[in-house]
N, CA, C and O of each residue as an XYZ file, in Angstrom:
376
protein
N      89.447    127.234     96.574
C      88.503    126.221     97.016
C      87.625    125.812     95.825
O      86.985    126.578     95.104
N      87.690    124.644     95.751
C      86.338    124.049     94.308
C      85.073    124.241     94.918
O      84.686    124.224     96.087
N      84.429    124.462     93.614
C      83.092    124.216     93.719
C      81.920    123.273     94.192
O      81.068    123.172     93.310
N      81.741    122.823     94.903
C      81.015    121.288     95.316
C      79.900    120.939     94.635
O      79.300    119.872     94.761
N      79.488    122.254     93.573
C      78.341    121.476     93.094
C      79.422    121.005     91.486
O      78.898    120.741     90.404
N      80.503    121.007     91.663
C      80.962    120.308     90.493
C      81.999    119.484     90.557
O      82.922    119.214     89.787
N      81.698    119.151     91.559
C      82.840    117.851     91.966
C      81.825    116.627     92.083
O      80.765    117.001     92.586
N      81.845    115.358     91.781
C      81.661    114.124     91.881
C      81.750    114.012     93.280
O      82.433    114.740     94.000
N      80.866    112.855     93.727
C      80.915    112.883     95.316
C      82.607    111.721     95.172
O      83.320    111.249     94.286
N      82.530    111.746     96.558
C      83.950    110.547     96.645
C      83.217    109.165     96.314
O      81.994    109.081     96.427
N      84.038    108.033     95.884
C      83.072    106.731     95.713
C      84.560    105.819     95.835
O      85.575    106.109     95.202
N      84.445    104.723     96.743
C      85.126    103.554     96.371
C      85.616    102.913     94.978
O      85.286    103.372     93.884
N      86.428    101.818     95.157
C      86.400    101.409     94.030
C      85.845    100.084     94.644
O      85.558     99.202     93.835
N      85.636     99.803     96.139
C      84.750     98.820     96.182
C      83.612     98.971     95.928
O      82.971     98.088     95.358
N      83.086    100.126     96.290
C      81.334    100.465     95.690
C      81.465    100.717     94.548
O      80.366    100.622     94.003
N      82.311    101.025     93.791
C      81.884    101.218     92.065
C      81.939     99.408     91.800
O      81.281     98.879     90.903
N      82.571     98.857     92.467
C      82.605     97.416     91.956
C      81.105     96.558     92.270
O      80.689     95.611     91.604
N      80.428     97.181     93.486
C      79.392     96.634     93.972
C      78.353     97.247     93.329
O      77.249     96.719     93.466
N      78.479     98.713     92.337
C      77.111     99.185     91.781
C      77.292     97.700     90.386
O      76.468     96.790     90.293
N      78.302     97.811     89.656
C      78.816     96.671     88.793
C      78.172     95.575     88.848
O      77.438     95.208     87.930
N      78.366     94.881     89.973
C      77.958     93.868     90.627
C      76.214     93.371     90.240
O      75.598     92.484     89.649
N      76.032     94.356     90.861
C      74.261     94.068     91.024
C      73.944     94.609     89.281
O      72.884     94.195     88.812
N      74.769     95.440     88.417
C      73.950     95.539     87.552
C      74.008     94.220     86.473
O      73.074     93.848     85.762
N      75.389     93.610     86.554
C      75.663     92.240     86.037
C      74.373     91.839     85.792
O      73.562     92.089     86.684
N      73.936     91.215     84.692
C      72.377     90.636     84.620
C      72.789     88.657     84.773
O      71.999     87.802     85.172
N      73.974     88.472     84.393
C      74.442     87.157     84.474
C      76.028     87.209     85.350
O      76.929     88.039     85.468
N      75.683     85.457     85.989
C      76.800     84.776     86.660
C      78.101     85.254     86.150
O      78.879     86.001     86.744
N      78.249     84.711     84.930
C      79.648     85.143     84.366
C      79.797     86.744     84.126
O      80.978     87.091     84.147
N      78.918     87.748     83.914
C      79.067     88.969     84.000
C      79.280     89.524     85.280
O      79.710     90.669     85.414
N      79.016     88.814     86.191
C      79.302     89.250     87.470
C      80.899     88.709     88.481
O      81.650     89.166     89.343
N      80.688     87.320     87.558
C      83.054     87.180     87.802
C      83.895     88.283     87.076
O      85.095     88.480     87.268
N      83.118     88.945     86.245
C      83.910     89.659     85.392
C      84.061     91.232     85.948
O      84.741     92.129     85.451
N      83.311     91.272     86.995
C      82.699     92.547     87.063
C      84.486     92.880     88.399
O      85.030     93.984     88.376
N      85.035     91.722     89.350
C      85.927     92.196     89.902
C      87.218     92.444     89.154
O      88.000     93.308     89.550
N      87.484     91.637     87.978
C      88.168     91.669     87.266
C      88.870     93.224     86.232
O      90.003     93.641     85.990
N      87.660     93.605     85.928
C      87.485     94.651     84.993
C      88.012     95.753     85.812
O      88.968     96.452     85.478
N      87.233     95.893     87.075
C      87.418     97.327     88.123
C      88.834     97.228     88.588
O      89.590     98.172     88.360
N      89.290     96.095     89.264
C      90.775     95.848     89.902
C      92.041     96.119     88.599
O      93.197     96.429     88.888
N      91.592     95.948     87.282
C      92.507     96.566     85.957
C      92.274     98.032     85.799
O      93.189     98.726     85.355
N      90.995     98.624     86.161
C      90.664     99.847     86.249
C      91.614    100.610     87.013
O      92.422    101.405     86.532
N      91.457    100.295     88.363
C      92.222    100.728     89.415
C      93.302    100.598     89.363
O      93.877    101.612     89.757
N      94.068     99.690     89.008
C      95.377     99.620     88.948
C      96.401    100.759     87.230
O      97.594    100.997     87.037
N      95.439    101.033     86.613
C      95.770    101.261     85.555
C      95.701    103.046     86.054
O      96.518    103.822     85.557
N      94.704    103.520     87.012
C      94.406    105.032     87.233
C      95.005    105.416     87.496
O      94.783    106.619     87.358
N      96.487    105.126     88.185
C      97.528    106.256     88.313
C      98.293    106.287     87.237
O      99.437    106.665     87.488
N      98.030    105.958     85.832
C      98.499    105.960     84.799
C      97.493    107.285     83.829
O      97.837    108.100     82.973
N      96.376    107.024     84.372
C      95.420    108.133     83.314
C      94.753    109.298     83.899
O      94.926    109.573     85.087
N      94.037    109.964     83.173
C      93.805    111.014     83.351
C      92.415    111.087     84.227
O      91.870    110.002     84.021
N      91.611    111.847     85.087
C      90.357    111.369     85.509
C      89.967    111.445     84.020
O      90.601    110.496     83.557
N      89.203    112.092     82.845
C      88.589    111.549     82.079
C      88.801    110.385     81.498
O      87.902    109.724     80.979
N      90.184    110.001     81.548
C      90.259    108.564     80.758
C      89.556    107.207     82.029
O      88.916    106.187     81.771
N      89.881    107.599     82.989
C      89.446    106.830     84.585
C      88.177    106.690     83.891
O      87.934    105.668     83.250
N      87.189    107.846     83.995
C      85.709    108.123     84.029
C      85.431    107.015     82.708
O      84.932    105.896     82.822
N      85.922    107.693     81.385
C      85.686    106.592     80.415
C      85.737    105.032     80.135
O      85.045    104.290     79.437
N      87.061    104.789     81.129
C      87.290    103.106     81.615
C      85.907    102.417     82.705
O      85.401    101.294     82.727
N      85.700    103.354     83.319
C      84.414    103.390     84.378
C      82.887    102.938     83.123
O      82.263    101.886     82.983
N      82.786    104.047     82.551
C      81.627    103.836     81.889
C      81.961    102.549     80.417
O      80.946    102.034     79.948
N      83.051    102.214     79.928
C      83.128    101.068     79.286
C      82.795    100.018     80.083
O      82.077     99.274     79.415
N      82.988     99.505     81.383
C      82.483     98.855     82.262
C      80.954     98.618     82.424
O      80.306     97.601     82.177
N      80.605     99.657     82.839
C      79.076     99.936     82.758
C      78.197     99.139     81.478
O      77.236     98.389     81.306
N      79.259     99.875     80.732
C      78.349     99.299     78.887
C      78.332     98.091     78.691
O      77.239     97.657     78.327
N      79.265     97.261     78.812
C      79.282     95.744     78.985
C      78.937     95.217     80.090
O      78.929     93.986     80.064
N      78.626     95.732     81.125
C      77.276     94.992     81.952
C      75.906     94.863     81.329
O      75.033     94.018     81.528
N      75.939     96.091     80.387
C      74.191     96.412     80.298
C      74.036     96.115     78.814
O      72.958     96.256     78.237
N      75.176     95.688     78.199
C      75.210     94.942     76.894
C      74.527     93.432     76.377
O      75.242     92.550     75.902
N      73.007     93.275     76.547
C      72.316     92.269     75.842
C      73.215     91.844     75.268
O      73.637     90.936     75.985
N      74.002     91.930     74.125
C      74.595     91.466     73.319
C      75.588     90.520     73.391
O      75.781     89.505     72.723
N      76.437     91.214     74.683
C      77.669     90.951     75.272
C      77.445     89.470     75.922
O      76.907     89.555     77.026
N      77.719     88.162     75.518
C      76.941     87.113     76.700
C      78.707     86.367     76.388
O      79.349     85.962     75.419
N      78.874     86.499     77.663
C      80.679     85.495     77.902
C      79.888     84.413     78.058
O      78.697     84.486     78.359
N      80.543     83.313     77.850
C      79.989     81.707     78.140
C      80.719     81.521     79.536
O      81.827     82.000     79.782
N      80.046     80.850     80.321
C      80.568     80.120     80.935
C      82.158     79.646     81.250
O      82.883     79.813     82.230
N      82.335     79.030     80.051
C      84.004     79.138     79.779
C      84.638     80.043     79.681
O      85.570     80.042     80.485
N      84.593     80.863     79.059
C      85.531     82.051     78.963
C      85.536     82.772     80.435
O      86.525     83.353     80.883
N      84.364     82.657     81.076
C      84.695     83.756     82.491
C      85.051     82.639     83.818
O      85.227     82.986     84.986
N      85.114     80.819     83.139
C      86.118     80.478     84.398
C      87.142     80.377     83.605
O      88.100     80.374     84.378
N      87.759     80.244     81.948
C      88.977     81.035     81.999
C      89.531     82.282     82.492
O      90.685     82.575     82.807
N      88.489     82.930     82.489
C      89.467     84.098     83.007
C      89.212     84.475     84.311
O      89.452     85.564     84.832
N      88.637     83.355     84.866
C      89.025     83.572     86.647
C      90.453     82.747     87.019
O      91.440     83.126     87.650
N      90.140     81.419     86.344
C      91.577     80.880     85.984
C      93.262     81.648     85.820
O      94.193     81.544     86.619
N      93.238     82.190     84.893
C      94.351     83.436     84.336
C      94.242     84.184     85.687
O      95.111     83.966     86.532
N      93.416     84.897     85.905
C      93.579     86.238     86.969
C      94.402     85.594     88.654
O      95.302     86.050     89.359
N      93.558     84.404     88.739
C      94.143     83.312     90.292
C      95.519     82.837     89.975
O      96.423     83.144     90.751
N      95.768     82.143     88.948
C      97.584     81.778     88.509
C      97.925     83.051     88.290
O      98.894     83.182     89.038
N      97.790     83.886     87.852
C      98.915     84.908     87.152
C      99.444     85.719     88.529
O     100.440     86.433     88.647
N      98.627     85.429     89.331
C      99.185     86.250     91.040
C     100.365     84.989     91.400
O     101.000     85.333     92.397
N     100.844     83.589     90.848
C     101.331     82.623     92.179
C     103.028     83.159     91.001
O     103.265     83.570     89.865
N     103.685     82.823     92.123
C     105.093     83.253     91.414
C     105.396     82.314     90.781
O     105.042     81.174     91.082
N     106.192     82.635     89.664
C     106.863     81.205     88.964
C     107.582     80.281     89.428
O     108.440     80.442     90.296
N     107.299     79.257     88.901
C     108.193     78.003     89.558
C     109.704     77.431     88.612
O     109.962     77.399     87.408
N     110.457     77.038     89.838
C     111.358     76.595     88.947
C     111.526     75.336     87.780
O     111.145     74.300     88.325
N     111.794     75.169     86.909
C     111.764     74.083     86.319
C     112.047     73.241     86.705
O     113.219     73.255     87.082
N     111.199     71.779     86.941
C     111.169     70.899     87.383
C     110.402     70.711     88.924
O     110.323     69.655     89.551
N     109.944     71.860     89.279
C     109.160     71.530     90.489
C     107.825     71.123     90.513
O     107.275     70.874     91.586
């Protein structure tokens, strides 16, 4: 049996997306914020929990990154990319 005072409580990856969310200080940091977690998640049955945890807190850092400012453009490009890249390809000429 583990220890419970050393286990992490359980957490969503919708609530890790919603702590994200609110810490976003801007619009475009906050399109970015479903983006980032849904590559997170999809990538975790590939890594290790510390590599998870570390993808988690790179997230974090570029919310709370002054520095970090996406324009406008770049985060409706890349709402753009993320909405097409789900529709299946078409045949040529349709």
């Amino acid at each position: 049996m583990t220890d419970l005072q050393e286990m992490m409580p359980p957490l969503k990856w919708r609530e890790l997306e919603a702590v994200f969310h609110e810490l976003a200080p801007t619009e475009a940091k906050k399109r970015m914020v479903r983006h980032l977690v849904e590559g997170t998640r999809k990538q975790a049955v590939f890594l290790t929990p510390t590599a998870v945890m570390t993808e988690v807190a790179y997230i974090a850092a570029a919310m709370l990154d002054a520095n970090f400012c996406p324009s406008e453009t770049e985060a409706d490009a890349s709402e753009a990319f993320w909405s097409s890249s789900a529709s299946p390809p078409q045949r040529p000429g349709s």
